[in-house]
C-alpha positions in Angstrom: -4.3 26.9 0.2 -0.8 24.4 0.0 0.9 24.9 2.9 4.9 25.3 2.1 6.7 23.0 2.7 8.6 24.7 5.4 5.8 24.6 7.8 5.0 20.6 7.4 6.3 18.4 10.6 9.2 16.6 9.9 9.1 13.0 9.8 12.5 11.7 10.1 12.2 10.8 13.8 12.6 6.8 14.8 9.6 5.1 16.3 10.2 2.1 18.2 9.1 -0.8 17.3 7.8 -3.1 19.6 9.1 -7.0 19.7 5.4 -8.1 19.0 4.8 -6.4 15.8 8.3 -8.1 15.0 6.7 -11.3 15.8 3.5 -11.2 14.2 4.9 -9.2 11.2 7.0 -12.1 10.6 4.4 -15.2 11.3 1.2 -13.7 10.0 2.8 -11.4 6.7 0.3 -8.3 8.0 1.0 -5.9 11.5 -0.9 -3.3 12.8 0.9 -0.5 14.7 -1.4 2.6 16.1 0.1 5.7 16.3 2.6 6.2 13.2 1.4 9.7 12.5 0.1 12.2 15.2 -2.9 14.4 15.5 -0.9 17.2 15.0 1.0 15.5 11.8 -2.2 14.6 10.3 -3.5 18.2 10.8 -0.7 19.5 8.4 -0.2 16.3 6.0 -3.6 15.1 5.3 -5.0 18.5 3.8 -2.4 18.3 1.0 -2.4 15.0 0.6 -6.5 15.1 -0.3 -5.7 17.9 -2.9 -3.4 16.2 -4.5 -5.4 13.4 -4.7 -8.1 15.5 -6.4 -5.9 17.3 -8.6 -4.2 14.2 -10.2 -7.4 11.9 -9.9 -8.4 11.0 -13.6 -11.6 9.0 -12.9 -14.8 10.7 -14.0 -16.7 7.8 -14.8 -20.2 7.2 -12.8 -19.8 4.2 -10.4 -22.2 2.3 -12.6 -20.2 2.6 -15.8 -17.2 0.8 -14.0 -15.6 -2.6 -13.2 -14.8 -4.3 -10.2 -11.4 -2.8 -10.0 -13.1 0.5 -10.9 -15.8 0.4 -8.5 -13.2 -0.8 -5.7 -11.1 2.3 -5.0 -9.9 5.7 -7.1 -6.2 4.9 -7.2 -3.9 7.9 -7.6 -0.2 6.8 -8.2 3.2 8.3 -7.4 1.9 11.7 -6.8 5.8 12.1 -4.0 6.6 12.8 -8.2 4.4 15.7 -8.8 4.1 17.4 -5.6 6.6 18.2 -3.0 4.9 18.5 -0.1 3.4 14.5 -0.8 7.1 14.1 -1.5 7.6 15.0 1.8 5.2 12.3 3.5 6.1 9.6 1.1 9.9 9.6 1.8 9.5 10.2 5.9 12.3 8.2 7.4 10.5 7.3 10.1 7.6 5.0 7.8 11.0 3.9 6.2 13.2 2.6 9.5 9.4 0.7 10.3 9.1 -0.9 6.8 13.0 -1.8 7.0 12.8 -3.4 10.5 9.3 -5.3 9.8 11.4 -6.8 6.5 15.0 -7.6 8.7 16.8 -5.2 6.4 18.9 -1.8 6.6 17.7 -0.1 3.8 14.5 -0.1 1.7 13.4 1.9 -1.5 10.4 3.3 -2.8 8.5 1.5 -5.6 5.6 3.5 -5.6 3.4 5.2 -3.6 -0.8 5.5 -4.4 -3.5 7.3 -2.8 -6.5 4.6 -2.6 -9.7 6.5 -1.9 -12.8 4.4 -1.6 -15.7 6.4 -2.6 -19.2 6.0 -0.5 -21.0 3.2 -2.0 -17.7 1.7 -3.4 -17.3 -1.4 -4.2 -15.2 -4.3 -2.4 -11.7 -5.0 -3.1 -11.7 -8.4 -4.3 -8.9 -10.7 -2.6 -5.3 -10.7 -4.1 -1.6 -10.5 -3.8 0.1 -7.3 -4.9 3.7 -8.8 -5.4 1.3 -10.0 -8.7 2.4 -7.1 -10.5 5.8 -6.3 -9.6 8.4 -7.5 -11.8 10.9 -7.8 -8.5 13.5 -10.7 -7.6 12.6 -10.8 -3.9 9.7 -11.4 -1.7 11.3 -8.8 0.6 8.2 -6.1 -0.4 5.8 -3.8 2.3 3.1 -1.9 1.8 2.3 0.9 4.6 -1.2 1.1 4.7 -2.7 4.8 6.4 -6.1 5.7 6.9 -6.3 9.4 6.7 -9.6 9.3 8.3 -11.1 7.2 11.1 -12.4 4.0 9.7 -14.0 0.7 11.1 -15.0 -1.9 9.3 -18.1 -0.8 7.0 -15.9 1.8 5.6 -13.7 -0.8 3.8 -11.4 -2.1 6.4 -8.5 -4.0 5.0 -8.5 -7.8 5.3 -5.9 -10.0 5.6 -5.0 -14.0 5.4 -2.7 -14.4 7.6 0.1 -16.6 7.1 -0.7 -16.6 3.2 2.7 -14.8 2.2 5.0 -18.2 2.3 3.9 -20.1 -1.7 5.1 -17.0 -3.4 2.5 -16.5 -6.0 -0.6 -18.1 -5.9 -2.8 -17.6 -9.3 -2.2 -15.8 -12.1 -5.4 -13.2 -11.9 -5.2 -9.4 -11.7 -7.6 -8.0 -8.9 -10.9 -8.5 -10.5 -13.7 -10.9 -10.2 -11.8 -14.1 -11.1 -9.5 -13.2 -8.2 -12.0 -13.2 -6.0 -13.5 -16.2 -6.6 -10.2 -18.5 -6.9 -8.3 -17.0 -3.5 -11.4 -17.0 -2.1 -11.8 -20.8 -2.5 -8.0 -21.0 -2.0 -8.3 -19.2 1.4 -10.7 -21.6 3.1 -9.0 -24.5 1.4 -6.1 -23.7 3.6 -7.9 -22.6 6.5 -5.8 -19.2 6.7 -7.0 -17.1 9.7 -8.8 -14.0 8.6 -7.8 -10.5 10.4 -8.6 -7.1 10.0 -9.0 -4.5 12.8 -12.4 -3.6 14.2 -11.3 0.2 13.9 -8.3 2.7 13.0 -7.7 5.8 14.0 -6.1 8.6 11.0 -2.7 8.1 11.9 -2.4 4.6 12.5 -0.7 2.1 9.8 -1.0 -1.6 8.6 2.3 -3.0 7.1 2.3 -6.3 4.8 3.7 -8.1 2.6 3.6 -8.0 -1.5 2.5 -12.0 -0.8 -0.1 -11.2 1.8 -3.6 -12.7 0.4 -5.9 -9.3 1.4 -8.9 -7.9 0.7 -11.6 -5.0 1.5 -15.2 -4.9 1.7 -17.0 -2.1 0.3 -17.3 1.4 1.7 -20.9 1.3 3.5 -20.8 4.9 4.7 -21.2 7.6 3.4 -17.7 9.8 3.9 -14.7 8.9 1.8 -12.2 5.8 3.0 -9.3 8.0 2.6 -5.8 6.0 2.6 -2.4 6.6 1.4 0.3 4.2 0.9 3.5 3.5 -0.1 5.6 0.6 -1.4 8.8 -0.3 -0.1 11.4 -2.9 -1.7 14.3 -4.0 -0.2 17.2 -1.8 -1.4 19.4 -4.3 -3.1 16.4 -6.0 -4.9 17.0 -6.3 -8.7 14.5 -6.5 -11.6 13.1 -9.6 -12.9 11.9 -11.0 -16.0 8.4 -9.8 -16.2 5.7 -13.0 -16.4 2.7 -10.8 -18.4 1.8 -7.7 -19.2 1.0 -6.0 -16.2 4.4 -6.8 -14.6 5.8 -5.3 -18.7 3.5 -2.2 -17.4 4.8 -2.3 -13.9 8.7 -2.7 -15.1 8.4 0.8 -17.7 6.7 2.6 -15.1 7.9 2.3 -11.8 11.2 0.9 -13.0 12.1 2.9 -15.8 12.6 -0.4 -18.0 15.9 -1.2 -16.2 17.6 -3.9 -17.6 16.4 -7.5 -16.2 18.8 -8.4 -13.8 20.0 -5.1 -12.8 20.1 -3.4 -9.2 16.7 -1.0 -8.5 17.8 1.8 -7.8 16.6 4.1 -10.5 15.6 8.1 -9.8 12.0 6.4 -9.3 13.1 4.4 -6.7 15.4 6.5 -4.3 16.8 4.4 -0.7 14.7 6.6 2.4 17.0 6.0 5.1 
């Protein structure tokens, strides 16, 4: 049963950040910060969160009968749009005061949010760079990152190179094979430290950049890798000329085809704080 909205926590409370998340937000393009959501938060939030997910999932294929980008994840976009208790999560001013103070900015606004569910015996999640797709002016972009469950690293741990934010964009590869190969060549060529966290617990959060080179094993377990996220752009970002199709794709649906050059700021894109 959906539990009204009326009985879901609030989430407009202010966590602190502390200095060292700052720090290494702003060095290494990735932060970890443990805590964002309680027990009790998660209690209410992640039971409507999952039947959303489900509701709106549109993969039936068998795991064999996909790609790489298939096989990685089942991605579940956007659903703040179609149900209002998500809604509720994805536009929590406290996530939205975080992603503002990790980027040095007063305001931020939601591109999109996705549920990325990586099934038992998924695959990996080859490396990439998700600003790839996001016909935006600015490199001032964050992704929360939220494990639903606990998770270590068989599970599908996210991966990151730090310090591989600053060139902008790297290669011109969706996340697929090809991506893999070429950042993963590009990685080692520039000696970028790898990170990811031995373990999180449901409730803490990763934050990084749209430029952060990142990546995920596959899920070795056998319970679902259940994460939400959401994407955050700095409010006062404007659209750019899209450079291929998937940033065409990105611009119509997460932008409403706003005029290139114009403020982003559609009904899509609300500002959280």
């Amino acid at each position: 049963m959906t539990m009204p909205t009326t009985m879901l926590p609030a989430l407009d409370d202010f966590k602190p950040l502390l200095q060292d998340n700052i720090d290494e937000f702003a060095t290494k393009g990735h932060t970890l910060i443990r805590g964002v959501f309680s027990a009790e938060e998660l209690a209410a939030y992640r039971p409507v969160i999952v039947a959303a997910a489900e509701k709106y999932n549109t993969e039936k294929r068998n795991m064999q009968e996909r790609d790489t980008y298939g096989k990685a994840f089942l991605q579940i976009m956007n659903l703040w749009r179609v149900d209002k208790n998500v809604a509720r999560f994805v536009l929590a001013k406290r996530f939205a005061k975080i992603a503002a103070d990790l980027l040095g900015v007063e305001n931020v606004r939601i591109y999109h949010d996705q549920a990325l569910f990586k099934e038992p015996g998924g695959g990996p999640t080859p490396w990439h760079q998700d600003q790839y797709y996001w016909p935006i002016d600015t490199p001032k972009t964050i992704t929360l990152w939220m494990p639903l469950v606990d998770i270590d690293g068989p599970m599908g741990m996210l991966t990151f190179a730090s310090g591989s934010f600053d060139k902008g964009p790297v290669f011109d590869f969706e996340i697929s094979d090809e991506s893999e190969s070429a950042f993963n060549d590009y990685v080692a060529k520039h000696q970028f430290p790898i990170w990811c966290a031995s373990s999180m617990k449901a409730g803490d959060a990763t934050f990084h950049l749209g430029y952060t080179i990142h990546n995920a094993p596959g899920n070795q377990s056998e319970k679902m890798r259940e994460v939400m996220t959401i994407i955050y752009v700095a409010d006062g970002a404007r659209v750019a000329q899209p450079r291929h199709q998937w940033q065409v794709n990105d611009h119509a649906k997460w932008l409403m085809n706003k005029p290139v050059g114009e403020l982003i700021d559609s009904e899509l894109n609300p500002k959280v704080l």
